[in-house]
C-alpha angles and dihedrals in degrees: 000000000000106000098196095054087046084047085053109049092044077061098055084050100049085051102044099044089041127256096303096053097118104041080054090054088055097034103112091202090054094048102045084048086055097042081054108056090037087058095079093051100058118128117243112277139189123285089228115112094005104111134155090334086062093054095040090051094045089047088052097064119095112283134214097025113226139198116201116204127200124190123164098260091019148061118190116186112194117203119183110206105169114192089008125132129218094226091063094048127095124188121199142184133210108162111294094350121096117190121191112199128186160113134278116203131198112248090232110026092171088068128066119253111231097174133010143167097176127091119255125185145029114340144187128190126179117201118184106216117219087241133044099238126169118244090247082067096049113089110194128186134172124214136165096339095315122094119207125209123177139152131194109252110243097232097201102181093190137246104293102225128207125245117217 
């Protein structure tokens, strides 16, 4: 191994990633931040070797996905829920917190699963909703795997008071 071209090029590197380059390279926080936001951009891989690491890692991603939607009369909150039935959801209010609980269950629940990138299994989600609402004022309805949930925004402009 020639030193002085390793020497080099950890120079180029250095120069080109800025002068930290390397204590972030052996930051571990760096690097498990990295490793985490690299985790959602792998490529597909085999099943083979995976094992219960694999599940556990895939369990432990945010489930169910949201999209949370403000307008200014209205708040939409979309849930996908794929599989999932409405007769295993609950929906709950405290304040401006809105939880979704739940259980996933496999299609076919008679056959092994060899490979699987879906949830499957009790859930709970919590969403804090940009207003504190009542549950009279929620609508939520579930269609085709996705549950919807909205409320019209009270738009309280306020007592105008006189100045004397």
């Amino acid at each position: 191994m020639d030193m002085d071209k390793l020497k080099q090029w950890m120079d180029i590197a250095k120069n080109m990633h800025g002068g930290d380059f390397w204590n972030n390279i052996f930051d571990q926080d760096f690097a498990k931040q990295f490793m985490n936001d690299q985790q959602g951009n792998q490529p597909f891989t085999s099943p083979e070797g995976q094992g219960q690491n694999a599940r556990e890692e895939k369990n432990s991603r945010t489930f169910p996905a949201i999209d949370l939607l403000e307008g200014e009369h209205e708040v939409i909150v979309i849930i996908e829920l794929p599989g999932v039935l409405k007769e295993n959801l609950e929906l709950g209010l405290n304040g401006n917190i809105l939880t979704i609980k739940g259980k996933a269950l496999p299609i076919h629940p008679h056959l092994n699963i060899s490979y699987s990138e879906r949830f499957y299994g009790e859930f709970q989600r919590q969403i804090t909703l940009p207003d504190t609402v009542t549950p009279n004022q929620l609508n939520a309805k579930f269609w085709n795997g996705l549950l919807f949930v909205s409320y019209q925004r009270v738009i309280d402009k306020g007592e105008i008071i006189p100045i004397e």
